[in-house]
Every structure is written in structure tokens, then in C-alpha cells.
Short mmCIF file of the C-alpha atoms (twelve columns), coordinates in Angstrom:
data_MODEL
# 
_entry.id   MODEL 
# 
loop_
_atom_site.group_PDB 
_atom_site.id 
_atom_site.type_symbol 
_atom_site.label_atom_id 
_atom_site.label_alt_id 
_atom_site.label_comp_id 
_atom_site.label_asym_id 
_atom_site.label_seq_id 
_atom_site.Cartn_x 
_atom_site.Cartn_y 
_atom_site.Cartn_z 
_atom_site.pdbx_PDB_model_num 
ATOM 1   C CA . UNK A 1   -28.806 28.707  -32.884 1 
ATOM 2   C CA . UNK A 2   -26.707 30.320  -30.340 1 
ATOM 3   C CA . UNK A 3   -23.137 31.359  -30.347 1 
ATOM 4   C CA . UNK A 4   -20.680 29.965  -27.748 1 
ATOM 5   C CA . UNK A 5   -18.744 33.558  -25.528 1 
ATOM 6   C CA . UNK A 6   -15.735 31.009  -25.166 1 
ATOM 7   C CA . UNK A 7   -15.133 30.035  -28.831 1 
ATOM 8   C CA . UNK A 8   -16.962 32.222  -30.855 1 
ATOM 9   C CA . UNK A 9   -18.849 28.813  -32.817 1 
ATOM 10  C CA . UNK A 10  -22.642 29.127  -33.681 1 
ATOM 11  C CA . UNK A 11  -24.240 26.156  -32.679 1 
ATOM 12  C CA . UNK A 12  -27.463 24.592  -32.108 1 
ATOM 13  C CA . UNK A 13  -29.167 25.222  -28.931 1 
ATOM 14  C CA . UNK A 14  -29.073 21.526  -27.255 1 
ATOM 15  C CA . UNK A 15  -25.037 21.986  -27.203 1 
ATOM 16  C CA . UNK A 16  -25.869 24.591  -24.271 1 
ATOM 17  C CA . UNK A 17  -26.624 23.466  -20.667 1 
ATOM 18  C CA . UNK A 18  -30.113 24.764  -19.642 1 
ATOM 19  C CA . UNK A 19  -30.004 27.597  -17.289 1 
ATOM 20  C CA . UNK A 20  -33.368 29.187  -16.403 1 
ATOM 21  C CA . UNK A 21  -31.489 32.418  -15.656 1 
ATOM 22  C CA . UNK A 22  -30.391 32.741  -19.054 1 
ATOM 23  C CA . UNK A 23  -32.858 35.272  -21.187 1 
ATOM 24  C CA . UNK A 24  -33.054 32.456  -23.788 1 
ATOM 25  C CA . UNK A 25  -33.032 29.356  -20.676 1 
ATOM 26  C CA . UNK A 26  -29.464 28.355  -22.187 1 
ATOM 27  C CA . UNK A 27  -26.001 28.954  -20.927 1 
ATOM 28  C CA . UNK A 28  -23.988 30.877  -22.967 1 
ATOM 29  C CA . UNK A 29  -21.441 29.091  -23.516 1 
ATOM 30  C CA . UNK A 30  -21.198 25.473  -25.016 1 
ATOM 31  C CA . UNK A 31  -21.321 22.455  -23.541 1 
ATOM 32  C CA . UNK A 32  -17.304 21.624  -24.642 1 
ATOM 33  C CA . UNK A 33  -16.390 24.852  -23.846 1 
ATOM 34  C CA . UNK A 34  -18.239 25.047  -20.505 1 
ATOM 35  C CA . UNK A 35  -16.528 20.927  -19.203 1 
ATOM 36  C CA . UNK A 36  -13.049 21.905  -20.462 1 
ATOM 37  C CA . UNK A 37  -13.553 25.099  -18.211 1 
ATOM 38  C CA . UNK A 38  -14.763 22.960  -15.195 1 
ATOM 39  C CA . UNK A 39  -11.889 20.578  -15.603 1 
ATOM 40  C CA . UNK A 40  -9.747  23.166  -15.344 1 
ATOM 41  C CA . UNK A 41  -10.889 24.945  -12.612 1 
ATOM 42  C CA . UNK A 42  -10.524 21.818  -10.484 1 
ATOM 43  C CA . UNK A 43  -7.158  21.094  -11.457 1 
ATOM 44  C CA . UNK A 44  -6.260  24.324  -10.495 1 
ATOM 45  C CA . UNK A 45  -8.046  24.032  -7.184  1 
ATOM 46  C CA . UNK A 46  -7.569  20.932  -6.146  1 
ATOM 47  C CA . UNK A 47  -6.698  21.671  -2.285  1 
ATOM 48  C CA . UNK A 48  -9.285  24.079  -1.517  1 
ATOM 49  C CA . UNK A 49  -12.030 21.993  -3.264  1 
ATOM 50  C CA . UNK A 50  -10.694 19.175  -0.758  1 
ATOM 51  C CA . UNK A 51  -11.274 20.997  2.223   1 
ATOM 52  C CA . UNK A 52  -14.386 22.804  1.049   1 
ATOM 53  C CA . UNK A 53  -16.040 18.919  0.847   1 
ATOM 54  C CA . UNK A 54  -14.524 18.071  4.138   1 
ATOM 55  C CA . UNK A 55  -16.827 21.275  5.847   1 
ATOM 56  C CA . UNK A 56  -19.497 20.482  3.689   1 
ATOM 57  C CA . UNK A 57  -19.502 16.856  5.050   1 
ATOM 58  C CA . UNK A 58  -20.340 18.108  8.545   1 
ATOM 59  C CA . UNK A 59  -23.473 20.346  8.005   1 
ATOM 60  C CA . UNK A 60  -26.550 18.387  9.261   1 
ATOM 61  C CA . UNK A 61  -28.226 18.259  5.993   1 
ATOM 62  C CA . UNK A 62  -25.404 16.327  4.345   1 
ATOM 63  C CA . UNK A 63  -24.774 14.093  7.778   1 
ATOM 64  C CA . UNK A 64  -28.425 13.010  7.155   1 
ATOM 65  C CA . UNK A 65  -28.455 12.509  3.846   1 
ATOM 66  C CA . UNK A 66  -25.593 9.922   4.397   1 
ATOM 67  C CA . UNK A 67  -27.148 8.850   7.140   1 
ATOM 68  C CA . UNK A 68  -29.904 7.906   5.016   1 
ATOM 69  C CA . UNK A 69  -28.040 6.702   2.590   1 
ATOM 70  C CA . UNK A 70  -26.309 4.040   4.875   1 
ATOM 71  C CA . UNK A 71  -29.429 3.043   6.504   1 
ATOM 72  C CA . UNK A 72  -30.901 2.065   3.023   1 
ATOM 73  C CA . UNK A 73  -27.574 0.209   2.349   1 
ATOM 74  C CA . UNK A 74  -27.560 -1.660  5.825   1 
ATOM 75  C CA . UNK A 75  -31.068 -2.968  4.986   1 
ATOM 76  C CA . UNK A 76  -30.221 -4.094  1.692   1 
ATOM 77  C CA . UNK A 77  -27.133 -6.101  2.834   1 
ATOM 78  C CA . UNK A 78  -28.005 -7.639  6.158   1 
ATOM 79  C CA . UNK A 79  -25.502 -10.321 5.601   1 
ATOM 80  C CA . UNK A 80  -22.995 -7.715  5.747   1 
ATOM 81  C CA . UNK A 81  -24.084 -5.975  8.597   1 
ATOM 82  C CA . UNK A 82  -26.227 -7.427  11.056  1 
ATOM 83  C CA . UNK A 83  -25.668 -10.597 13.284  1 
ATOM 84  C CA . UNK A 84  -26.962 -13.474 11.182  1 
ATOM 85  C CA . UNK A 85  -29.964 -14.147 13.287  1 
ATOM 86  C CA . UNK A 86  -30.269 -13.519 17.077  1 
ATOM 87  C CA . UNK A 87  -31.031 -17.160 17.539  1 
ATOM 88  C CA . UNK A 88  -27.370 -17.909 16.340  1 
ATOM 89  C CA . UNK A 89  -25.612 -15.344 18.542  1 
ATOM 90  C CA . UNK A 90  -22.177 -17.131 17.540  1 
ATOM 91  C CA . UNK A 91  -22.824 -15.859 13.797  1 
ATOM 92  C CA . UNK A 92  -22.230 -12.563 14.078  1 
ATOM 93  C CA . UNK A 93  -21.344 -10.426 10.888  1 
ATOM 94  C CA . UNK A 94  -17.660 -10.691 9.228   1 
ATOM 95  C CA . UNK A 95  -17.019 -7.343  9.998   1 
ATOM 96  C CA . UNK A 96  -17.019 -7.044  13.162  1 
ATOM 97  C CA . UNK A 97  -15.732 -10.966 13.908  1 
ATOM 98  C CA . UNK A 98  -12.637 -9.196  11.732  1 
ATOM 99  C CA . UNK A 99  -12.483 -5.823  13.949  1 
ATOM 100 C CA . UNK A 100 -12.498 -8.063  17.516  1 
ATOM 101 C CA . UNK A 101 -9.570  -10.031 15.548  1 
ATOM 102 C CA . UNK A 102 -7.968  -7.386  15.012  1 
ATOM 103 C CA . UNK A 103 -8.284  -5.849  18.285  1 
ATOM 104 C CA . UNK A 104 -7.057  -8.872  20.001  1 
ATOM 105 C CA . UNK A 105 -4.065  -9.529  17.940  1 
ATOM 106 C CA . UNK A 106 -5.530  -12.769 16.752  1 
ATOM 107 C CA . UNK A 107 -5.452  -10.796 13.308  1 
ATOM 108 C CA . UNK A 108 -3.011  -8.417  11.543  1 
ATOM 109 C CA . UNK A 109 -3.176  -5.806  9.203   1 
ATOM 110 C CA . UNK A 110 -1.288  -6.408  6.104   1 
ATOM 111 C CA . UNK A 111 -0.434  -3.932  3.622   1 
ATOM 112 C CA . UNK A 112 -2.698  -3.868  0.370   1 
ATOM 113 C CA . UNK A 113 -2.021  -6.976  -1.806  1 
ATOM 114 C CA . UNK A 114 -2.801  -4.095  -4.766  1 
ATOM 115 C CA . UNK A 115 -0.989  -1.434  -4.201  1 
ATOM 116 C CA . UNK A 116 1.520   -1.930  -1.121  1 
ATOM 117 C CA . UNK A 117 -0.827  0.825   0.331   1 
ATOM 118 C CA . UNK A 118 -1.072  0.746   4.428   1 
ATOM 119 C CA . UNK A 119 -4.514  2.060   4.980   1 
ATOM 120 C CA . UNK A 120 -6.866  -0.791  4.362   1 
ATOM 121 C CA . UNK A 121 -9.709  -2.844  4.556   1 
ATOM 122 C CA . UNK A 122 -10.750 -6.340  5.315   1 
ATOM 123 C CA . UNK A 123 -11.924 -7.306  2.293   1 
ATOM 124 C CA . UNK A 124 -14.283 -10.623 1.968   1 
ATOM 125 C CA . UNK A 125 -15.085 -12.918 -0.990  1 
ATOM 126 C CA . UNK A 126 -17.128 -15.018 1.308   1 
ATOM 127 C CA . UNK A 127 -18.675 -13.226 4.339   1 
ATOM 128 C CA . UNK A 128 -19.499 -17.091 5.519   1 
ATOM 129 C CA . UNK A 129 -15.432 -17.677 6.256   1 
ATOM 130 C CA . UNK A 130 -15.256 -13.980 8.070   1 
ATOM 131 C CA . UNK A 131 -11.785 -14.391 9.184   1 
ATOM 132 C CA . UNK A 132 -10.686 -15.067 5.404   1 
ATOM 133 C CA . UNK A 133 -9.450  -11.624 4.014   1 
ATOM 134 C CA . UNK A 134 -7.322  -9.754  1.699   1 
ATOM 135 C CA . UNK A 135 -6.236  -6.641  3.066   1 
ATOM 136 C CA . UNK A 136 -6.723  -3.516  0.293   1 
ATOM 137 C CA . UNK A 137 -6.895  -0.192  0.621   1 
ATOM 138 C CA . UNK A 138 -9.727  1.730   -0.515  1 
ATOM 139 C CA . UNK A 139 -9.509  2.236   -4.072  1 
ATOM 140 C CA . UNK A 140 -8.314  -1.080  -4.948  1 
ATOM 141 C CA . UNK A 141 -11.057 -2.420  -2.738  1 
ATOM 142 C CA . UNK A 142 -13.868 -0.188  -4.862  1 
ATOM 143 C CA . UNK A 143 -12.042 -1.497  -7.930  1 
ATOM 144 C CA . UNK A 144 -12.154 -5.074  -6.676  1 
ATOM 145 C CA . UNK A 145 -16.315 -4.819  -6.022  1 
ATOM 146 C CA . UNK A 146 -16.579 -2.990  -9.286  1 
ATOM 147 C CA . UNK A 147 -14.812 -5.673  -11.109 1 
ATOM 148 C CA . UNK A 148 -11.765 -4.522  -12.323 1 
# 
């Protein structure tokens, strides 16, 4: 048993986050106590949390790590990515057949058939028919793959 410094409750020990440099290896406050806290903090720091992620995007450690990350996801969806097959150079991935189009006016941007939003993104239900798209921006797009 351990009592919470936030709201003065005595509870069991597995309601505390682990934290090795804790005499006992617990946090001393709860676990409730301890997210309401957190949420809290980043409402109230909203902006500078934003631009503290934007540095910490460009250290070399993180650039890697998403490099890596990306890699992994490239190999798992070559039909997304790469050129079908270099023996069928005319079958080149849907994303980039949709950036030339776009690039040589043979394609327009549309607003985002979501939201109204004008940053967007080509987005495919059949990367066979690449210059088939709905235009949505990106959280209606991550809502679309996610399936709501």
C-alpha cells in the first residue's frame, strides 16, 4: 500500500507507475492522479510542445529512426511504392503517375471531399486505376485507412 502526494488515497501498489528512482521502485503518485496531471500539462502547453517535436524531428537519431521506419514500410508495400516490375516500365506506382499528373496539369487538386480542407492527398482505393482519386487531407485520409 502506498499513499498517492496528489490525493491523499492509500492504494495498492500496482495503481503507481514503476519508477526505479523511487526508494520503493513506484511513483508517488497514482496512476489517475499522475494522467489527469499529464493531460493537463499538455493542454496548457500546447504550442511549445509543438515546436519542441518539430526540433526533435531533426536530430539524426530521430531522422534515422524514421528513416528506418519508412524503409520497412516501403518493403512491405511495394505496390505502393515501387514501379510494378522493371520489365513493365509503363506501370509505374500510383503515386507518382498522380504527382507527374499533377505537375502537368493533366490533374487537379480538389479540396478534401471530408472536410473542405485544402491540404491533401491523393488518396487510392485501387492503386491498379492510379489516376482514380479522392482528394483528403490528412486526417480524414488516416481515418479513411483506419476505417472510420
Amino acid at each position: 500500500m502506498k499513499v498517492c502526494k496528489r490525493c491523499g488515497e492509500e492504494k495498492q501498489l500496482d495503481e503507481f507507475y514503476r519508477h526505479p528512482g523511487m526508494k520503493d521502485g513506484h511513483l508517488n503518485e497514482c496512476k489517475v492522479c499522475r494522467r489527469a496531471y499529464q493531460k493537463r500539462h499538455a493542454d496548457e502547453n500546447k504550442e511549445s510542445r509543438a515546436a519542441y517535436e518539430r526540433e526533435r524531428a531533426q536530430r539524426p537519431e530521430r531522422k534515422k529512426g524514421a528513416y528506418e521506419v519508412l524503409r520497412r514500410w516501403r518493403k512491405n508495400n511495394p505496390e505502393k511504392v515501387r514501379e510494378q516490375a522493371s520489365r513493365y516500365p509503363e506501370k509505374r506506382m500510383a503515386r507518382r503517375i498522380v504527382w507527374n499528373a499533377v505537375q502537368d496539369g493533366r490533374l487537379k487538386k480538389e479540396l478534401c471531399g471530408e472536410c473542405g480542407s485544402e491540404k491533401v492527398h491523393a488518396h487510392h482505393e485501387d492503386y491498379s486505376k492510379p489516376l482514380e482519386v479522392e482528394w483528403l487531407c490528412a486526417r480524414c485520409h488516416r481515418k479513411r485507412h483506419a476505417g472510420g
